[in-house]
N, C-alpha and C positions, 0 to 999 in steps of 0.2 A: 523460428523466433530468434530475437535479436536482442539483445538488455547486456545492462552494466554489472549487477552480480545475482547469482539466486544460491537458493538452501541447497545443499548444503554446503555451496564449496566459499560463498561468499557472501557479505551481509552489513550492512549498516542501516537499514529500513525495512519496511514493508514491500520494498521493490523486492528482495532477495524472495519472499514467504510468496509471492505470486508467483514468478518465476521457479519457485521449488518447485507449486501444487498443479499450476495449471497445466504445463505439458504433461503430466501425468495422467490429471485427471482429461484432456482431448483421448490421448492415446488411448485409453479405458473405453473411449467411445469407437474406435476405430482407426483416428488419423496416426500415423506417422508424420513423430513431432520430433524436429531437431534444433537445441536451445543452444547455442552460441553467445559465451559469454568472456571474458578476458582471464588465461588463467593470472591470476592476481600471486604476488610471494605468499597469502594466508592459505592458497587452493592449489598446492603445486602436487596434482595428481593428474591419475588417467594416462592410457597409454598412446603415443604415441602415434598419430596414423598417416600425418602427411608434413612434407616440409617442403617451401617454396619460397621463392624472392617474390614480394610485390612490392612496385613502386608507383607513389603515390606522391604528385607533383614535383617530379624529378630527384625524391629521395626513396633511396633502398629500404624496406625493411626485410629482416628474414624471419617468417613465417613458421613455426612448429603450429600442429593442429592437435590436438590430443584428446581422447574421446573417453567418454567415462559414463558410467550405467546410471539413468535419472528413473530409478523406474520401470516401466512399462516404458517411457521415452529416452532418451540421451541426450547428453549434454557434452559440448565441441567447448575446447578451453583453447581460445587463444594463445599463443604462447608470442611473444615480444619481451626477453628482459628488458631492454632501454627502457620502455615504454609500459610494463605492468607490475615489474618485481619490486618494488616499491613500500616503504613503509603504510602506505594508506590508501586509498582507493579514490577517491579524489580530489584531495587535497590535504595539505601540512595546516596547522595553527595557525601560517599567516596566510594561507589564504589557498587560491586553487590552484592545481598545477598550472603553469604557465602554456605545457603543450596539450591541455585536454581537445584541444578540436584534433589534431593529429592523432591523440590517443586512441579516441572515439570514433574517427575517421576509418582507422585501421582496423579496427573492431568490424565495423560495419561492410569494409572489402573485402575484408576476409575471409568473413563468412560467403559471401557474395561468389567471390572468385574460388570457393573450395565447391561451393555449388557448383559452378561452370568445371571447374576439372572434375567432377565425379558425374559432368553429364546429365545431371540429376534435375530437371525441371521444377523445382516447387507449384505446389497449387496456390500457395499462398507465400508472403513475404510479412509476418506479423514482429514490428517493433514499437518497442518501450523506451517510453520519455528521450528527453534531448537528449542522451546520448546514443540513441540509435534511429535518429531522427532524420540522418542521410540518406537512412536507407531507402525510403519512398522518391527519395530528390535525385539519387543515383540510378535508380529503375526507371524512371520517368527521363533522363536527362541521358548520364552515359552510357547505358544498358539495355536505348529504349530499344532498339532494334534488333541485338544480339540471339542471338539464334537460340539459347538456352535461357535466357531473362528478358530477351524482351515479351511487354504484354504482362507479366506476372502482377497479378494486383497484390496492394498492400494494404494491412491495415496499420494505423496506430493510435495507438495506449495512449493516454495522458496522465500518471499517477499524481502529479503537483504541480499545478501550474504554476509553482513559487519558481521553479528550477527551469531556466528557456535556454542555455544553452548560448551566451552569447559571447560572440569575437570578433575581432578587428574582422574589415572586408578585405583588407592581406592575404586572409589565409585562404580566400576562395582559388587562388590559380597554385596554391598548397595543397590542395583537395582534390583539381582537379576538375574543378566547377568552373565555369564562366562567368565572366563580368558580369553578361545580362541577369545573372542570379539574384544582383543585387538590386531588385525590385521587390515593391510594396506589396504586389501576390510573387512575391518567390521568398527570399529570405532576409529582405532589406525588415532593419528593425534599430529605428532610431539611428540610424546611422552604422550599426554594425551588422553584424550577421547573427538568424539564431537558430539552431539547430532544431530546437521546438516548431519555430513559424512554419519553419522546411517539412516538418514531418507532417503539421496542420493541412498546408497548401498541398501536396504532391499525393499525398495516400488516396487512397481509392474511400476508404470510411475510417474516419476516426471514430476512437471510442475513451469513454472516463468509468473511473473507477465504481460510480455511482449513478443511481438515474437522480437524484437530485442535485449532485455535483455537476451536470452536465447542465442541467439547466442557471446553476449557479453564475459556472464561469462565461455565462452569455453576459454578466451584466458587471458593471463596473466595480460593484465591492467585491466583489471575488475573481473577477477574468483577471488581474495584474498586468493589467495591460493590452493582452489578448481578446479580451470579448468583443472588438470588433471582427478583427479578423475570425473569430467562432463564429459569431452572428450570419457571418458572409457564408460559414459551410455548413449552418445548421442544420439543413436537408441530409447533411451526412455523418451526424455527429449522433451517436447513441449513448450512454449510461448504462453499464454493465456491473452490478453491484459484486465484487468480490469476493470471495468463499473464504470456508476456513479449514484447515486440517481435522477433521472430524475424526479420524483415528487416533493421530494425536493430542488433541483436546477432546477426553470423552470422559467424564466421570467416576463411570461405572467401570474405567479403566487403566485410569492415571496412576502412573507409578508414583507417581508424586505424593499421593494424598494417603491419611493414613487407613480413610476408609472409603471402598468405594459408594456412591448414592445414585439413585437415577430420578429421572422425574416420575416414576411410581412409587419409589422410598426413596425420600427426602432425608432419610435418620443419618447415613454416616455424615450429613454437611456439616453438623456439629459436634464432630471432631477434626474438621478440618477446621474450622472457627479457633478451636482449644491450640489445636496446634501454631495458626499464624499468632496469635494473642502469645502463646511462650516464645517463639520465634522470636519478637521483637520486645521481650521483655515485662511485659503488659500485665495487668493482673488478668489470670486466666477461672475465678472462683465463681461461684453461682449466678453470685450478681451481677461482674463482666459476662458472662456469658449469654447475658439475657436485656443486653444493653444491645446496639446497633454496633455494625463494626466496618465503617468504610472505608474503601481502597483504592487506592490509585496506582497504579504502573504507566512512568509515562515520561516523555521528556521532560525537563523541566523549561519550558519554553511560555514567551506570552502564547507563540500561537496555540497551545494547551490549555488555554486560561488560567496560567497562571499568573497571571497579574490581577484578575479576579477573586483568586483568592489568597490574593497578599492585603487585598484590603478587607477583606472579611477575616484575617488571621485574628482578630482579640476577641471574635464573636466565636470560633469554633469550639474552644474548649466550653464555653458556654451552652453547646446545644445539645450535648448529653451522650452524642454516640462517641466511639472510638475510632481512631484514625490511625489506618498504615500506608505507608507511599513509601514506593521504590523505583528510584529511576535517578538517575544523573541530568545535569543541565546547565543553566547560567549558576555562575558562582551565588548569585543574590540570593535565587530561590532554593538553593544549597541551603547557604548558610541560616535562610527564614524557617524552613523545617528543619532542620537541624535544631535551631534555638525556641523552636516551638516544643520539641520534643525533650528540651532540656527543663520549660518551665511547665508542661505538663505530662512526669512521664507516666502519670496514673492513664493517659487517655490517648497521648498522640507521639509516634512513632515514625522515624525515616530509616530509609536505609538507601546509603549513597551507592549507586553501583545497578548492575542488574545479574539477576540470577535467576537462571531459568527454572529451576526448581521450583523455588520460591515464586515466581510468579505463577505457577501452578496451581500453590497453596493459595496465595493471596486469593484468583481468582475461585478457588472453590471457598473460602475459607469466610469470605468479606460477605455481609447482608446487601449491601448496596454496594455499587461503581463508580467513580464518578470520572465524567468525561465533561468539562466547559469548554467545549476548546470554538477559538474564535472561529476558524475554518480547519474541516476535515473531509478529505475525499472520499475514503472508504471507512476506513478504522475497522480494525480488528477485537480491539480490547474489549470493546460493547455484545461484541458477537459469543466473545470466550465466557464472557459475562452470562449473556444472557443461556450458552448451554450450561453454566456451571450452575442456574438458579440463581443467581447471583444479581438482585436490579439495577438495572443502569438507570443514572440522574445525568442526562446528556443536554447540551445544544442543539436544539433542532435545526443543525446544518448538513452537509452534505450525506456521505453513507446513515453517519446518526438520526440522521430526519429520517431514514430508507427504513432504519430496523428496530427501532423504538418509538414505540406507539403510546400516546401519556396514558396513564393510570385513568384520567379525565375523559377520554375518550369514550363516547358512547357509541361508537360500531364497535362490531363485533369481528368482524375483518379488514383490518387484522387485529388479534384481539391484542387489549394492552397488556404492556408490557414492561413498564419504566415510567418516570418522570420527565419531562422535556422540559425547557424554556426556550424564549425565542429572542429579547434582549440581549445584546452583551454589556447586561450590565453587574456589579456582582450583589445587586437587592433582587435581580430577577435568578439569579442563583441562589442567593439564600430561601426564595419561595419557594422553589422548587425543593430544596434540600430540607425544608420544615415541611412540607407535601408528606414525601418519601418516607418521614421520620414519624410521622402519625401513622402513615398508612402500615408500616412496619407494627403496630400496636395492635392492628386487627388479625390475629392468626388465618381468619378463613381467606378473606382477601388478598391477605400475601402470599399464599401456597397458588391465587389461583395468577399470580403477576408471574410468577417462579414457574410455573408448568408452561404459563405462553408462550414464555422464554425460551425453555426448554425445550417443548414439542416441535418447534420452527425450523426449517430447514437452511441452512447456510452453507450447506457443503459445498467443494467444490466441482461438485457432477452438477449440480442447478446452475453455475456461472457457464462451466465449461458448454452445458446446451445451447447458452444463449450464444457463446462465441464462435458454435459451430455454424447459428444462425448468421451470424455478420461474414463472418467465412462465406457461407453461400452466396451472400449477398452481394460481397464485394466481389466476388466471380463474376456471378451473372451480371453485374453491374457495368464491369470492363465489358463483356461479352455485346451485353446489350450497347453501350455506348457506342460500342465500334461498327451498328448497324443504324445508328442515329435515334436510337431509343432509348428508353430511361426503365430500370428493373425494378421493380417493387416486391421482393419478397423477404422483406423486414417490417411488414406493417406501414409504408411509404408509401 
């Protein structure tokens, strides 16, 4: 495997939390999993196992490789000061590093060329998002016949299709790539290069974070651009819904919380409730305690909806529950919770920043979740939600369409579990959000929304199944094509 940072050495998204869990959880199944990632200045661990020049379009880098315990699996930390020891991981306040295609370039060789010196054949070549998106374009192009990587199939990831990876077409004879690269099925995109198209076009089977997000980004409002070129490799484009830390988020076990509950005793969630309500200051007495108490952790971004709910801000203290949100974001939506929380502190609460603890609490703590976000590929917060008994009020978009089934719903599998809307509008949120707030009023009903939630499986042994599935796939797939046949054993 091949990514930009994972748990625990590195982290500014979702990307990191997959990258923890997933080689882990392969390796539990059998595979020897090796995750290469940059060691970055915040991950300067691990010891030492190999050191090398490689050059890449007539510039030297030198090489440390440093190996560190993921687990059951291991994790390869790039080492490049020029190039990793850095205040930030992809970019400063004004903007992105200027040499991220070299950054990522070198990342991507690296790993590549320590394969080749340890002899070591991979079965598979799996990377993550545009910046390990060479890697399929390098195996297919200058690898393809090498005696240790040629033939190796790839798969790749697409965590956001917000993020493509794009640069001048300069840097392709920087890379190491060919002119001819710069076509409309290779990596030509508007005129530059992108390291997304590249991983699209060249892998053996891509895959998205979700089966609805896959089908999402086939179509204009959600591809960014891309859903043609998706459309073109639908035949090979799966949706693999992502897991969660089940050890780490588990109720009956969180250090966090002050008492444990599970979904057969529900009783300690209400002193996790008592706790988040003193936490933020809130009145925490019989009659808080028996009001609704919703939470948010989250960026503070439109694509979160929060612009949705900057216009619903003079109705919320009006609708009778209570409100805790913590997360950092644009200054605006700062400063709106913040002065929300000034002109009602009987009810509504922020807290700028994030802390892990605390969103612990929050999640075991909150009656409801809410997630409006415009587009989401996976999400996790719905998931921590829904083990924590905790109901999510989400957008029926990508992973959230996958794992929140509306209260309305009359099948029974899967059974509901949440409130959904499907509008981005924020009157099709507030239905939603007065749905949730009734149904909260019925004791039996809501115990049985809270066990759906709970009983459900999300780990990440159910994800890692299905990827050992496309693994197979994309093996036999190379295997098969190179006999002029086409494999089907992914349901294709």
């Amino acid at each position: 495997m091949i990514g930009s940072e994972a748990l625990p050495f590195s982290k500014t998204g979702g990307l990191a939390d997959v990258l923890g869990a997933l080689p882990q959880a392969l390796a539990q199944l059998g595979w020897d999993v090796t995750l290469a990632i940059p060691r970055y200045r915040e991950s300067r661990t691990g010891t030492l196992i190999d050191r090398f020049e490689l050059r890449i379009g007539g510039v030297t880098a030198d090489i440390g490789v440093f190996e560190a315990p993921l687990g059951p699996a291991r994790a390869l930390l790039v080492d490049e000061p020029s190039l990793y020891d850095r205040d930030h991981l992809y970019a400063t306040e004004t903007g992105d590093y200027p040499d991220n295609a070299r950054r990522f370039a070198v990342l991507v060789r690296a790993a590549l060329e320590f394969a080749i010196r340890r002899g070591a054949r991979p079965t598979i070549v799996h990377a993550h998002d545009w910046q390990a998106g060479l890697a399929p374009v390098y195996l297919k192009t200058l690898f393809a016949s090498h005696p240790v990587l040629g033939g190796v199939a790839s798969v790749f990831t697409i965590h956001n299709m917000a993020y493509q990876g794009l640069f001048q077409p300069d840097w392709l004879p920087r890379l190491d790539l060919q002119w001819s690269l710069l076509g409309i099925e290779q990596l030509e995109y508007w005129g530059k290069i992108s390291f997304l198209k590249g991983g699209i076009n060249y892998a053996d089977v891509i895959t998205t974070v979700s089966p609805q997000y896959a089908k999402e980004i086939q179509t204009p409002a959600f591809g960014a651009g891309f859903d043609g070129i998706l459309r073109r490799r639908s035949a090979d484009l799966v949706g693999i819904l992502n897991g969660i830390d089940t050890t780490q988020w588990n109720p009956a076990t969180d250090p966090n919380l002050p008492r444990p509950f599970s979904a057969k005793d529900l009783s300690g969630k209400a002193a996790s409730k008592a706790a988040v309500l003193r936490e933020f200051n809130l009145p925490a007495d019989t009659h808080a305690l028996g009001r609704p108490l919703i939470g948010m952790i989250s960026r503070m971004v439109d694509q979160k909806g929060f612009d949705l709910m900057a216009a619903l801000a003079p109705k919320l203290a009006t609708l009778g529950p209570a409100f805790v949100i913590l997360g950092t974001g644009e200054p605006k939506y700062q400063d709106l919770w913040r002065q929300l929380a000034v002109t009602f502190p009987d009810r509504i609460a922020a807290r700028i920043g994030f802390d892990e603890r605390l969103a612990h609490l929050i999640e075991a703590g909150a009656d409801i979740f809410l997630m409006p976000s415009q587009f989401e590929p996976c999400g996790l917060n719905q998931m921590y939600s829904l083990r924590y008994g905790t109901v999510p009020v989400v957008r029926s978009v990508g992973g959230l369409a996958d794992t929140v089934t509306d209260q309305a719903a009359a099948s029974e599998s899967p059974r509901p579990n949440g409130f959904t809307f499907s509008e981005y509008r924020p009157e099709a949120l507030l239905t939603a959000l007065r749905r949730a707030l009734t149904a909260f009023h019925n004791p039996e009903g809501w115990r049985e929304l809270q066990a759906a939630g709970m009983q459900a499986d999300h780990s990440w042994h159910r994800s890692a199944e299905e990827y050992v599935k496309i693994y197979n796939w994309a093996i036999s797939k190379g295997e098969m094509n190179g006999r002029g046949q086409r494999a089907d054993v992914y349901g294709r």
